[in-house]
Backbone bond lengths (Angstrom), bond angles and torsions (degrees), N, CA, C in turn:
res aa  C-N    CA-C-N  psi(-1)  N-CA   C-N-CA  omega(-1)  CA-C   N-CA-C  phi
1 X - - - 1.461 - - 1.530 109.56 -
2 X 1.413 115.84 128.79 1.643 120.05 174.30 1.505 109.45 -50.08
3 X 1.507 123.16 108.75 1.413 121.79 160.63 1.242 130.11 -83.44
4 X 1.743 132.19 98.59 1.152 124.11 -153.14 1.686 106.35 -65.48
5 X 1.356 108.54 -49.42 1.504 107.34 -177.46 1.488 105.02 -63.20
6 X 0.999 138.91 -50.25 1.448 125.01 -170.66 1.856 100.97 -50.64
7 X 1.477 117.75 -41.37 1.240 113.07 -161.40 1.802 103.51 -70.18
8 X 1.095 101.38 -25.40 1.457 116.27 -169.08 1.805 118.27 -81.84
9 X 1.327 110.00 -12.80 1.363 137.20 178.48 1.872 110.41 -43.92
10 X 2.014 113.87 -49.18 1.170 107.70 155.94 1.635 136.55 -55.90
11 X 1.043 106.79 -22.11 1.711 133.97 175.93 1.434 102.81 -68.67
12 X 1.425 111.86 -55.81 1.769 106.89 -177.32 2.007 96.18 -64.51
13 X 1.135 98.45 -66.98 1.369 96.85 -152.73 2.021 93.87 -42.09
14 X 1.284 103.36 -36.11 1.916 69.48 -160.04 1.568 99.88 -89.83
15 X 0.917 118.04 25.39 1.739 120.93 172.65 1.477 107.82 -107.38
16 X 1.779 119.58 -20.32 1.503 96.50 149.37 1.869 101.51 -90.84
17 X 0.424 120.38 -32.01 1.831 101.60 177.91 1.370 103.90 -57.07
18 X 1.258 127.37 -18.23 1.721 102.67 -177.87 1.679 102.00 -103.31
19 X 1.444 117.93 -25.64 1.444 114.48 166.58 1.162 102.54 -66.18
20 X 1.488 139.56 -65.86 1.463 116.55 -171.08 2.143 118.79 -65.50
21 X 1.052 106.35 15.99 1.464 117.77 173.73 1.381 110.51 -95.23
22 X 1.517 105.63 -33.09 1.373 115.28 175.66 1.567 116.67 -85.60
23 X 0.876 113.85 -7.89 1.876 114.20 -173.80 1.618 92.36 -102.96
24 X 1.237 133.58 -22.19 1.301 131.15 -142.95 1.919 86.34 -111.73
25 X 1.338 113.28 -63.81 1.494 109.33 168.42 1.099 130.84 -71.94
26 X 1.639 113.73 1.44 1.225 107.50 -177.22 1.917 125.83 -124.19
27 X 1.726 78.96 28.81 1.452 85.80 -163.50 1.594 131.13 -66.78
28 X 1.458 105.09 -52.28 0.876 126.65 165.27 1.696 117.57 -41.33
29 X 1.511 120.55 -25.76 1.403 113.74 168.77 1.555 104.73 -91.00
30 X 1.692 142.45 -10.43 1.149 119.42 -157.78 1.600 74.85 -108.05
31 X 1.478 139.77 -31.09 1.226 113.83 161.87 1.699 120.11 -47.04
32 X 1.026 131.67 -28.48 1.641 113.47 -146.57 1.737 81.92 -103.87
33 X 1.818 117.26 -27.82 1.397 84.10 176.48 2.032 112.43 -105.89
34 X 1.275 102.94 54.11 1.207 121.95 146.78 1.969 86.15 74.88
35 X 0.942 122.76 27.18 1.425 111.52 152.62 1.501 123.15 -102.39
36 X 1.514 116.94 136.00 1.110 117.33 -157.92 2.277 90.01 -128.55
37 X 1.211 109.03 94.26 0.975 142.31 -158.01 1.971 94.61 -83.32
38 X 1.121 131.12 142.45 1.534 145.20 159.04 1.442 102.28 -64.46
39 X 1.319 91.92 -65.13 1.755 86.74 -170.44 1.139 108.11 111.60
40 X 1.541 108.74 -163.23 1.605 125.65 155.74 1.627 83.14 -109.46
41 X 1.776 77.59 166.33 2.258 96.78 177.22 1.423 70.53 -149.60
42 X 1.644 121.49 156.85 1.421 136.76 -113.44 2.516 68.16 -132.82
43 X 1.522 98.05 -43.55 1.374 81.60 -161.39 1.565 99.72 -78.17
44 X 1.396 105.36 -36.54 1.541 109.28 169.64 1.540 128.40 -34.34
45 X 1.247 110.06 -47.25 1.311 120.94 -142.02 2.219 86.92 -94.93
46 X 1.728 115.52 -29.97 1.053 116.48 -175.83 1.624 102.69 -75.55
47 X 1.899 119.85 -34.80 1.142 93.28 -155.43 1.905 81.86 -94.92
48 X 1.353 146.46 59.56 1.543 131.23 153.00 1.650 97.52 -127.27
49 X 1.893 102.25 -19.13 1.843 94.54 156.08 1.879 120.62 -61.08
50 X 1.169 95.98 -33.82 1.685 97.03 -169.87 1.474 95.43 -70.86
51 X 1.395 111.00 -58.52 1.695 111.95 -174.14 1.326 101.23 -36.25
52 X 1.574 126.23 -60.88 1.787 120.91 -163.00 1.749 96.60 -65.30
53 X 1.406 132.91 -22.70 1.460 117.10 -149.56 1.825 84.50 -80.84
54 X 1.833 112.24 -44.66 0.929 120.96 -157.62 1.583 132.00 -64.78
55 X 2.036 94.34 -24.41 1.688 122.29 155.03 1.278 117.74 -64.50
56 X 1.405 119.34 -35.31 1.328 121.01 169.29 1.642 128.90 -52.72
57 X 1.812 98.50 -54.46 1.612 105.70 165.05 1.310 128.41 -33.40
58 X 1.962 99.71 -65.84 1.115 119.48 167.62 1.650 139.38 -32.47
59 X 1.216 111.82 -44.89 1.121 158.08 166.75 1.549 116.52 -45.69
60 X 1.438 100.40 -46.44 1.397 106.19 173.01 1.420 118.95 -80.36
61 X 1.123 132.37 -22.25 1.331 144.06 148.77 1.317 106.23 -59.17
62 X 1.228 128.61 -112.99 1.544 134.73 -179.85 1.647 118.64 -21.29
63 X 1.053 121.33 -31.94 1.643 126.66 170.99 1.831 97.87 -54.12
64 X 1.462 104.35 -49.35 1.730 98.98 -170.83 1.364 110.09 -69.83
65 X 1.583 110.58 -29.15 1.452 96.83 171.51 1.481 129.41 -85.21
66 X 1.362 122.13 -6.23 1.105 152.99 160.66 1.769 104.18 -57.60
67 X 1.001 104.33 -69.32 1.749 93.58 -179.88 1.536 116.92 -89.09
68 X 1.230 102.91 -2.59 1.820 94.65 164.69 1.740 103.48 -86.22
69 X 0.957 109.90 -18.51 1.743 98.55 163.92 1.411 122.68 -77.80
70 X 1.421 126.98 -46.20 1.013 136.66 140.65 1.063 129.46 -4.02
71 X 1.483 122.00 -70.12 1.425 149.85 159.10 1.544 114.25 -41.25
72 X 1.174 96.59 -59.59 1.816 104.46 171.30 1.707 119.36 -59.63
73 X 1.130 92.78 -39.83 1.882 91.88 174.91 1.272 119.83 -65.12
74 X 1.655 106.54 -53.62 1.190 133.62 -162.07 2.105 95.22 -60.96
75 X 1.212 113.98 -35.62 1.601 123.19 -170.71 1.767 95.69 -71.29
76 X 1.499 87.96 -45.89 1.959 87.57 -179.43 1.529 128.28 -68.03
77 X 1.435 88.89 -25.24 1.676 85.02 175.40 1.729 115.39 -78.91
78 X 1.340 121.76 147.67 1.332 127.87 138.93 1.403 145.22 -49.40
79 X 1.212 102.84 -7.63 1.608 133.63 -166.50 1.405 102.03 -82.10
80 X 1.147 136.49 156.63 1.574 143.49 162.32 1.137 105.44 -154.37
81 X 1.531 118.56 133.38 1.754 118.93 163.49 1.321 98.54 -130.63
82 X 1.930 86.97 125.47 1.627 90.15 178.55 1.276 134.14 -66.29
83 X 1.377 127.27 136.76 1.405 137.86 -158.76 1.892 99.66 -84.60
84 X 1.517 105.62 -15.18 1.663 94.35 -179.61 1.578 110.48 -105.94
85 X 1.371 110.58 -4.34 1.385 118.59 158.25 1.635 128.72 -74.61
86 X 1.189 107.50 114.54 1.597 133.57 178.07 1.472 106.10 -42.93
87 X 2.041 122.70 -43.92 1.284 104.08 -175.83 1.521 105.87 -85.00
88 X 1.292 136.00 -27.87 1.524 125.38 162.88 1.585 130.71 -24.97
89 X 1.652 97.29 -41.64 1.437 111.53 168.43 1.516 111.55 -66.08
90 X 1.052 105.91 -61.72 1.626 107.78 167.60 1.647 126.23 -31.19
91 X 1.181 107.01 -74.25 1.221 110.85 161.61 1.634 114.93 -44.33
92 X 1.029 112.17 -44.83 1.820 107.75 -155.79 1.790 97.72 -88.43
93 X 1.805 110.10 13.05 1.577 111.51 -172.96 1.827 83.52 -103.32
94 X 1.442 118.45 -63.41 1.704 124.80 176.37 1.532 106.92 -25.51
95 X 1.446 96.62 -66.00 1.808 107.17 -171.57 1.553 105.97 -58.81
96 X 0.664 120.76 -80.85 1.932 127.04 -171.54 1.679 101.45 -40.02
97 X 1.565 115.92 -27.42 1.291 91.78 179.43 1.521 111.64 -94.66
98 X 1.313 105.87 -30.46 1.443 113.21 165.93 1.131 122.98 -37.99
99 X 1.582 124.13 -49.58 1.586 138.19 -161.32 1.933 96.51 -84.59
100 X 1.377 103.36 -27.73 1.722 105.70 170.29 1.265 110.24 -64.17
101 X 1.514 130.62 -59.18 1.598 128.27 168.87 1.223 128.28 -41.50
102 X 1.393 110.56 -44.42 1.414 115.54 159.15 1.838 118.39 -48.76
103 X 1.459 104.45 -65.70 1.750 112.64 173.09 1.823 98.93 -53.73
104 X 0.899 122.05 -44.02 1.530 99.38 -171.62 1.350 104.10 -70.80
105 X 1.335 119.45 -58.51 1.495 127.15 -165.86 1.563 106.34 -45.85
106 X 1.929 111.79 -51.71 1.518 101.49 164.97 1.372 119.67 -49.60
107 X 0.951 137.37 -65.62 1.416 153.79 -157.83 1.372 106.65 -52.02
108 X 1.269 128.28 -6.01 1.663 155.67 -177.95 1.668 110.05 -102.29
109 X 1.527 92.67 -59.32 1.590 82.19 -175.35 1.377 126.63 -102.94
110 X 1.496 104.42 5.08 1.804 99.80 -177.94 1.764 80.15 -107.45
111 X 1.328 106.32 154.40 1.508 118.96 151.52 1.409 137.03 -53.46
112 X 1.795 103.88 -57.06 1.466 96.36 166.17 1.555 133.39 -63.69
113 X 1.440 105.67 -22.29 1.753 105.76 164.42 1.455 118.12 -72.93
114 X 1.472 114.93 -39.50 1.718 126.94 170.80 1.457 88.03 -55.98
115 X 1.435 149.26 -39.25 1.998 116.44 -175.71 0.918 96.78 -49.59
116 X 1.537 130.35 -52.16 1.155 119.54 -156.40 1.712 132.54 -66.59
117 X 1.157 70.50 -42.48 2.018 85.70 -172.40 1.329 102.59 -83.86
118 X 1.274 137.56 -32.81 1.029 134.16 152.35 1.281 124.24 24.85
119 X 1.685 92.62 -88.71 1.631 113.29 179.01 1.767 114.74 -47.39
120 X 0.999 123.81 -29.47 1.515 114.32 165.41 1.293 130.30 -82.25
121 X 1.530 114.46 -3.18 1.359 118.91 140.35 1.292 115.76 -62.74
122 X 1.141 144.87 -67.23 1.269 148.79 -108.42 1.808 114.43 -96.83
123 X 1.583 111.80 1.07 1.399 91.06 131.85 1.586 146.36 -77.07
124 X 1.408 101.30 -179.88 1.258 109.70 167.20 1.563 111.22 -102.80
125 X 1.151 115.41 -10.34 1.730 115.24 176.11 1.300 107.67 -82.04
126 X 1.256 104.54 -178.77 1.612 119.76 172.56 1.783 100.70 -149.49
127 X 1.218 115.04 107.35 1.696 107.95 -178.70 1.988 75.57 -160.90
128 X 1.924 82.62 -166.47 1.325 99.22 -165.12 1.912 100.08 -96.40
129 X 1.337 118.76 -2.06 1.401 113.51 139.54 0.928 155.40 -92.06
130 X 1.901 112.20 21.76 1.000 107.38 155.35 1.803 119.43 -106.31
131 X 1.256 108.89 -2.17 1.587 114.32 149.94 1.457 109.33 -37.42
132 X 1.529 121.34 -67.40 1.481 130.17 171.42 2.114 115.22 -37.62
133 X 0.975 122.86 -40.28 1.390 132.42 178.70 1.109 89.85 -55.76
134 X 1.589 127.72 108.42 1.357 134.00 169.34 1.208 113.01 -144.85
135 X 1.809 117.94 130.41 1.289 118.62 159.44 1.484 143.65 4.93
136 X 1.116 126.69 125.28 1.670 124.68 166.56 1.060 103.70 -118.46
137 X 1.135 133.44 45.80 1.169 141.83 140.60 1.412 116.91 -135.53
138 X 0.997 131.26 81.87 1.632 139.32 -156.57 1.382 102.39 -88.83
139 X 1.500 127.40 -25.82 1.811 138.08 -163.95 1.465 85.53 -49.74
140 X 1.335 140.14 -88.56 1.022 132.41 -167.04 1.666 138.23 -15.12
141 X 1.177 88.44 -17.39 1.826 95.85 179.05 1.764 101.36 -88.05
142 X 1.228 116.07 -32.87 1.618 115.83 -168.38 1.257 127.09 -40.56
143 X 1.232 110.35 -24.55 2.059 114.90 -173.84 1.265 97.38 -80.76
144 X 1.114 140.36 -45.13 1.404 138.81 -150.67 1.942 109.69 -76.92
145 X 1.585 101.89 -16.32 1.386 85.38 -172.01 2.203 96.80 -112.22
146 X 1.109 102.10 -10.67 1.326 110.78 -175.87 2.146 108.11 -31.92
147 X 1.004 87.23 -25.19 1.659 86.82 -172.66 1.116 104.30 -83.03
148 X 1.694 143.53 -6.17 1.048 115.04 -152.99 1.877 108.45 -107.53
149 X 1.403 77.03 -21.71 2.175 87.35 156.38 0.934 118.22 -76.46
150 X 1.821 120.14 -22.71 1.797 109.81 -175.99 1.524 93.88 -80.46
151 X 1.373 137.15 -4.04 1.450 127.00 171.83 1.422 113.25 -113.71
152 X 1.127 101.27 49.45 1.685 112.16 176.18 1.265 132.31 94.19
153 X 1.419 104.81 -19.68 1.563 113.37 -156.01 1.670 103.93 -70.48
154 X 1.218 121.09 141.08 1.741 124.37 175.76 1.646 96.99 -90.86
155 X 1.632 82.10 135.53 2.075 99.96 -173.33 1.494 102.71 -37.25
156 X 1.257 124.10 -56.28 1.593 125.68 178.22 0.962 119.38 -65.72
157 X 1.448 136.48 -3.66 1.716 120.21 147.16 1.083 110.07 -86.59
158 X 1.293 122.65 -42.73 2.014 102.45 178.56 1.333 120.56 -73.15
159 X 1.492 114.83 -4.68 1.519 110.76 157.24 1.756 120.00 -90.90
160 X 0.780 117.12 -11.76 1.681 132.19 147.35 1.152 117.44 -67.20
161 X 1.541 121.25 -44.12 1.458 102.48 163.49 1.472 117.55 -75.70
162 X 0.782 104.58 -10.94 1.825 106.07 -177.84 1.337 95.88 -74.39
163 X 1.458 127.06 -58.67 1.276 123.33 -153.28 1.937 113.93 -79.28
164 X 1.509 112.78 -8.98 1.864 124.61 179.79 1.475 94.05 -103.67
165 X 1.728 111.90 -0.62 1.816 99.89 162.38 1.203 108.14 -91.90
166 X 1.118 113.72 -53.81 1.735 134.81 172.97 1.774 102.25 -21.87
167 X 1.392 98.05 -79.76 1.627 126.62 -156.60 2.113 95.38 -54.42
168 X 1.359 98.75 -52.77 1.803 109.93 170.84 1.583 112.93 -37.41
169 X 1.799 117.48 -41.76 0.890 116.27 -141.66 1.674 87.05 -108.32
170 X 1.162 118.85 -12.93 1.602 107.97 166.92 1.754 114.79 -73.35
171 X 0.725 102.44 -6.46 1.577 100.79 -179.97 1.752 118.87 -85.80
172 X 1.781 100.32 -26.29 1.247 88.94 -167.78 1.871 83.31 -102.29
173 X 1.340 140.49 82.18 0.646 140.83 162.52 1.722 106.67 -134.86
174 X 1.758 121.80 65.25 1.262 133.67 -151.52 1.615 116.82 -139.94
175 X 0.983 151.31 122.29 0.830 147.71 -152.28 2.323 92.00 -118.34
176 X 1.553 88.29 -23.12 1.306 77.14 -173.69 1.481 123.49 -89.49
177 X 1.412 122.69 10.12 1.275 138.60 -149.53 1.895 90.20 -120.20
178 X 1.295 119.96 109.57 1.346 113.72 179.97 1.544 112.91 -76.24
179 X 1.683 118.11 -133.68 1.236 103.73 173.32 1.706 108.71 -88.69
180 X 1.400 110.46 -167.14 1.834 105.26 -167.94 1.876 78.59 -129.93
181 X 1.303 101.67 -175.51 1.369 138.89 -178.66 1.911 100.27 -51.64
182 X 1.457 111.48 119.86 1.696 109.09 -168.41 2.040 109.10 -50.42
183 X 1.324 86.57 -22.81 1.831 92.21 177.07 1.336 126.43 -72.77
184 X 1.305 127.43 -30.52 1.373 149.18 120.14 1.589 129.93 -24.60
185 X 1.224 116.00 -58.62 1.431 122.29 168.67 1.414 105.56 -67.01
186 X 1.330 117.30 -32.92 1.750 104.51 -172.53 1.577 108.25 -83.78
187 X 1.045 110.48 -13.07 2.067 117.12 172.26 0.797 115.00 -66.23
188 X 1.942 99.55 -82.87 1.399 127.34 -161.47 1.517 123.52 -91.04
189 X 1.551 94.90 165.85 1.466 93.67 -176.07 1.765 111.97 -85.37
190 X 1.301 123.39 112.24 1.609 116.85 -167.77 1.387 117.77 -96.08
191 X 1.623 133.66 -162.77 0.988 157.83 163.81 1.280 101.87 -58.43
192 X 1.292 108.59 -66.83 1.408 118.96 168.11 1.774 124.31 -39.59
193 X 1.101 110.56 -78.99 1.743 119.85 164.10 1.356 126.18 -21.86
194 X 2.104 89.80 -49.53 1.826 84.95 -170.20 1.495 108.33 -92.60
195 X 1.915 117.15 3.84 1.455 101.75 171.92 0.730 94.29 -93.92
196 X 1.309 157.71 6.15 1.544 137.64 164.25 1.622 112.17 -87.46
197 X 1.251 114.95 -18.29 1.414 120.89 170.70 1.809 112.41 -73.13
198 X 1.508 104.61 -34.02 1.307 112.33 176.62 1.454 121.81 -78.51
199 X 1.422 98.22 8.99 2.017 99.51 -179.70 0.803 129.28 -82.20
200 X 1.479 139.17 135.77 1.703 125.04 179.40 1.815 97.67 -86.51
201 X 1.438 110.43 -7.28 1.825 97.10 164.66 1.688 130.46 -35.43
202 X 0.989 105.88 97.02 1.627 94.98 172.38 1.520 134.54 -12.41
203 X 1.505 100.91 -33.62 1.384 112.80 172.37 1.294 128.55 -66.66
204 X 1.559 99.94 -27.07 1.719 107.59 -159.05 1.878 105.41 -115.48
205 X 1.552 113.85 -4.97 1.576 117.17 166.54 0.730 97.16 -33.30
206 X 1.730 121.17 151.74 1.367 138.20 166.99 1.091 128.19 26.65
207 X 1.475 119.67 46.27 1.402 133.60 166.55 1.316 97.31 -112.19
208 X 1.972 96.96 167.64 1.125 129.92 -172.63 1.347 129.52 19.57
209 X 1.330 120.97 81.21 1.697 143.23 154.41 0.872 147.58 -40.43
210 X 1.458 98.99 -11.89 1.610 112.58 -172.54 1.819 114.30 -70.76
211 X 1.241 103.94 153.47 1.030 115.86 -178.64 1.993 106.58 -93.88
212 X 1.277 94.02 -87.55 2.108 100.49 155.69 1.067 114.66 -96.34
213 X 1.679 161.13 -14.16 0.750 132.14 -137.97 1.590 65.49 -160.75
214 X 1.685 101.53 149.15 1.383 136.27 148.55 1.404 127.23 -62.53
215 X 1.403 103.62 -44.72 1.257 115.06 -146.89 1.249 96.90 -64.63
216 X 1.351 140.75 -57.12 1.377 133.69 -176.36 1.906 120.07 -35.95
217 X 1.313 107.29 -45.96 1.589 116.55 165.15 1.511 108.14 -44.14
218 X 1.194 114.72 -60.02 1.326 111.73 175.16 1.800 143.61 -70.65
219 X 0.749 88.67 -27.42 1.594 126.77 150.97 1.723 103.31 -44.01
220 X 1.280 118.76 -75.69 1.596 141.58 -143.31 1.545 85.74 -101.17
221 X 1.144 166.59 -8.28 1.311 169.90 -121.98 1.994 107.31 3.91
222 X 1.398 103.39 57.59 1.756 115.79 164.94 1.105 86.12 -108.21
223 X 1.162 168.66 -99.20 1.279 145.02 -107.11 1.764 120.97 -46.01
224 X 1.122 98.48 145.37 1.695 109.57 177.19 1.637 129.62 -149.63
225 X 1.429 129.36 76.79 1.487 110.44 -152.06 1.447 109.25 -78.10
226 X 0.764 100.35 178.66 1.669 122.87 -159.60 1.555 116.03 -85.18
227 X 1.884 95.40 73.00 1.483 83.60 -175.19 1.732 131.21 -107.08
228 X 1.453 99.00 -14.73 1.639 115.77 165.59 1.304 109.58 -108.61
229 X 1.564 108.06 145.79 1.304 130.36 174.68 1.995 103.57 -34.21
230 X 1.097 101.62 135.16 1.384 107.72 -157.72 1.823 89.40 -107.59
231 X 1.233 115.27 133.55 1.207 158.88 -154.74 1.755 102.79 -93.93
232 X 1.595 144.72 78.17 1.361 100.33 -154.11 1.527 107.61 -120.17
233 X 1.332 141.81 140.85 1.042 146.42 -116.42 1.353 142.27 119.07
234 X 1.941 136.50 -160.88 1.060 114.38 161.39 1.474 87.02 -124.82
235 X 1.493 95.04 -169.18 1.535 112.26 -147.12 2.011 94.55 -79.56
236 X 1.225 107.49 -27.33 1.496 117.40 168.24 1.368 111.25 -140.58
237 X 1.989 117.04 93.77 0.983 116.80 -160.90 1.757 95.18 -87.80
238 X 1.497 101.25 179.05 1.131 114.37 -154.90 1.851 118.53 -99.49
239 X 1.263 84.12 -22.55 1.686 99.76 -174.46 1.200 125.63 23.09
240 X 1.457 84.52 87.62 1.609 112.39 -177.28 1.800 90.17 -164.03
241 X 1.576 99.42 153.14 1.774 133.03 -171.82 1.647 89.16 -108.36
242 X 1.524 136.49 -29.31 1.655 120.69 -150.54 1.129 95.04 -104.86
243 X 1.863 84.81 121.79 1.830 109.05 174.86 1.398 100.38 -40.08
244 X 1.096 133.36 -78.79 1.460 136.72 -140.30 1.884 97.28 -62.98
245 X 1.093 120.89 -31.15 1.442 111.71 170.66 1.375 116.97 -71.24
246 X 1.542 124.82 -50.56 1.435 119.92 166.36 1.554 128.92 -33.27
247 X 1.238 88.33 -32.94 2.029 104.44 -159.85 1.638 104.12 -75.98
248 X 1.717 93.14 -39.64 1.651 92.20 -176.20 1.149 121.06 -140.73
249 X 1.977 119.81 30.48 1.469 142.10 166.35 1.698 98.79 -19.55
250 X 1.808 103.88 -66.30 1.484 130.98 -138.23 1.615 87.80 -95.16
251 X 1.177 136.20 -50.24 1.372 113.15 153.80 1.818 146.94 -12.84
252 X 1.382 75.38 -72.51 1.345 110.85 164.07 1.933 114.64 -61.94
253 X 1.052 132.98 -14.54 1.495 143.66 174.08 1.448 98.88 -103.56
254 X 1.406 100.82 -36.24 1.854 90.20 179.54 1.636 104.85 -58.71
255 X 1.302 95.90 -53.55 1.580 103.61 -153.95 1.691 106.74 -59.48
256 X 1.673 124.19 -32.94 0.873 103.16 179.44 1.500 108.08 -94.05
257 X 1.361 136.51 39.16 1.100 127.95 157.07 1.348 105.97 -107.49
258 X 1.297 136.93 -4.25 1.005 145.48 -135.57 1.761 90.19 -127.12
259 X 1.144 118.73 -18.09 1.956 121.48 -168.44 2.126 77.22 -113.58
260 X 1.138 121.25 -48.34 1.014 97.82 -164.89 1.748 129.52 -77.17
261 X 1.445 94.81 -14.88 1.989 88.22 159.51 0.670 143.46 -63.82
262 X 1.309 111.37 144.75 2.010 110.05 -175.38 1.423 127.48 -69.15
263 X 1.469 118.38 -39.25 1.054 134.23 145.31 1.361 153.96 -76.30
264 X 1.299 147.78 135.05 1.792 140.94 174.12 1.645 90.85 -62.39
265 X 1.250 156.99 16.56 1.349 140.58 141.00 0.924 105.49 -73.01
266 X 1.612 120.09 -79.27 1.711 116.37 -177.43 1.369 124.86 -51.35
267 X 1.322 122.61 -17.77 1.653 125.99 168.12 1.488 92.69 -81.98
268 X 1.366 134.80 -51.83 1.826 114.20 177.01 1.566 100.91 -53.04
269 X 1.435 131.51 -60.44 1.246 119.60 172.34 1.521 126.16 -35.45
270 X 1.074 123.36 -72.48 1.877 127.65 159.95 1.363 107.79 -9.86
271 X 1.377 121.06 -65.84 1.384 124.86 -148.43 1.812 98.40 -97.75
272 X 1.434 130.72 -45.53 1.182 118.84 -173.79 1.884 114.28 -117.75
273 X 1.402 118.93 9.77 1.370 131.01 149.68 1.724 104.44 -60.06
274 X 1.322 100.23 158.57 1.454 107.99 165.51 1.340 129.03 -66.37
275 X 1.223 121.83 168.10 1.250 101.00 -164.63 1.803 124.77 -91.76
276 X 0.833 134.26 69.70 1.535 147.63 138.67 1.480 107.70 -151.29
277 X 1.083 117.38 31.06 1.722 124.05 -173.48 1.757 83.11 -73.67
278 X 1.783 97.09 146.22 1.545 121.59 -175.14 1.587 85.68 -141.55
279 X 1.669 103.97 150.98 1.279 116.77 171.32 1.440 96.81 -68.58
280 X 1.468 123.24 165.27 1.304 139.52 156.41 1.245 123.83 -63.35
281 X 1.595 129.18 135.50 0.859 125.04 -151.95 1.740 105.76 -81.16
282 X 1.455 124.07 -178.68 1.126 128.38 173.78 1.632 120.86 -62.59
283 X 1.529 121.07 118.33 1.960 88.34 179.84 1.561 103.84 -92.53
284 X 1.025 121.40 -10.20 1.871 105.28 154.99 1.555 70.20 110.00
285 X 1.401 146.65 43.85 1.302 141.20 158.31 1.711 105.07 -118.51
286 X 1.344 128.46 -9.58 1.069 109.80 -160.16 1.746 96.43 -88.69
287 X 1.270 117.37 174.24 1.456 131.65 -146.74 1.569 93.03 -132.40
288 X 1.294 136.47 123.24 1.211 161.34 -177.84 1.759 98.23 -73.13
C-alpha cells in the first residue's frame, strides 16, 4: 500500500535542515527586529526525533490491526463510496478532518486520551520537530474514524486521508511563518492557529483543533487567534530529555491516581474527567 508519510520522510528531514538554517543565519535579524525565537535545542530536537522514530515502530504493528478492523467493517457494511468518484473524495476530505477535531478535541479534555497526546505538548520549542514528537500509544485515536468504512469508505482511503492530514499538519508546526492572507486564516488550520493551540497561556488551553481546516473550531466555539506571545509547553512541564519518560510521564500519574481513590467514581473521574480533575472535597456532612 502507498505510504504517503513514509514517502514524504525526505521532505521532513530537509525542512528541519532548512528551518534550523534559518534560525541559525538568521539570527541576528530576528534579534534586532525584536523576535525572540525558541529555536531548535540539540537535546530537544533528539528526544521529539526518537518520539517520531518510536511512533513509527509502533505503528507497524498497530497499522495491521488498524486495517484488519477496517477491513472487517468495511465487508459488513452495505454501503460503498466510489473510489473513482471525485465527490467521494470530497466528502471523505470534510469527514476525516472532522473525525480529527473530534480525536484532538477528546484527547484534550478526557485524561486518559491527554496520556497520550500529551507527549506532543511537552516541549518547550516550537519548530518542525516537534510535529515529529508523537505518541506511543497511538490506540487512542481508533474510535473516531471507525465510521468511515461502515459508510463505504475502503481501508486505503481513510488511511490516505489520515496520512494528507498528518503530512498538512507538519508544516504548520513554524514559528517562522507569520500570519497568511485573512482568507486563509478564516479556513485553514495555520502556523498561526496551531501556535496558539500549542500554548500553555491560559488564554490559548484547549483551543484550536483543527487538523486542515479552521472552520470546525469556529463552528464549535474552540477557536482562539493568536494574540499574546504564546507560552510553549505544558502548564507544568516536566523537564526531562528521556523518551521513555515523555511517552508515559501522564500514564504513569494516571495510574497512581487511579490506585489511590477510594471510590470507582473518582477512579471513573481520574481516567475520563479532564485532565487535573480532583474529586470534590468533603462538605463535613457525610456520616461515618
Amino acid at each position: 500500500m502507498f505510504d504517503l508519510i513514509q514517502k514524504a520522510v525526505p521532505f521532513f528531514i530537509l525542512s528541519l535542515v532548512l528551518e534550523w538554517a534559518a534560525y541559525f543565519f538568521l539570527r541576528e535579524k530576528d534579534e534586532a527586529a525584536g523576535h525572540n525565537y525558541p529555536g531548535y535545542g540539540t537535546a530537544d530536537t533528539l528526544t521529539s526525533l526518537s518520539m517520531g522514530i518510536g511512533n513509527v515502530l509502533v505503528n507497524v504493528v498497530w497499522k495491521g490491526v488498524v486495517v484488519t478492523l477496517y477491513a472487517a467493517l468495511y465487508t459488513l457494511t452495505p454501503l460503498r463510496m466510489p473510489a473513482h468518484a471525485w465527490w467521494a473524495w470530497v466528502l471523505l476530505f470534510f469527514l476525516d478532518d472532522f473525525a480529527y477535531y473530534w480525536f484532538h478535541r477528546v484527547s484534550h479534555e478526557v485524561r486518559l486520551f491527554w496520556a497520550s497526546h500529551v507527549v506532543h505538548h511537552s516541549s518547550q520549542h516550537y519548530n518542525f520537530s516537534t510535529a515529529l514528537r508523537q505518541t506511543w500509544v497511538p490506540m487512542t485515536a481508533l474510535p473516531f474514524w471507525l465510521l468511515l468504512p461502515l459508510l463505504g469508505f475502503e481501508p486505503w482511503m481513510v488511511l490516505l486521508a489520515q496520512s494528507w492530514n498528518l503530512l498538512y499538519q507538519f508544516f504548520v508546526h513554524t514559528e517562522r511563518v507569520g500570519r497568511l492572507h485573512a482568507w486563509i486564516e478564516a479556513a485553514l488550520n495555520t502556523p498561526s492557529h496551531h501556535r496558539a493551540h500549542h500554548g500553555s497561556n491560559p488564554l490559548y488551553l484547549d483551543r484550536n483543533y483543527a487538523g486542515i481546516l479552521i472552520i470546525w473550531d469556529r463552528l464549535l466555539g474552540t477557536f482562539q487567534p493568536e494574540t499574546e506571545r504564546v507560552r510553549y509547553g505544558l502548564v507544568h512541564n516536566i523537564h526531562t530529555h528521556n523518551p521513555v519518560t515523555v511517552a508515559f510521564h501522564e500514564f504513569a500519574a494516571l495510574w497512581r491516581d487511579v490506585r489511590a481513590a477510594r471510590t470507582w467514581r473518582d477512579r471513573l473521574g481520574y481516567l475520563f474527567g479532564p485532565p487535573g480533575w480532583q474529586p470534590a472535597p468533603p462538605t463535613g456532612r457525610e456520616r461515618g
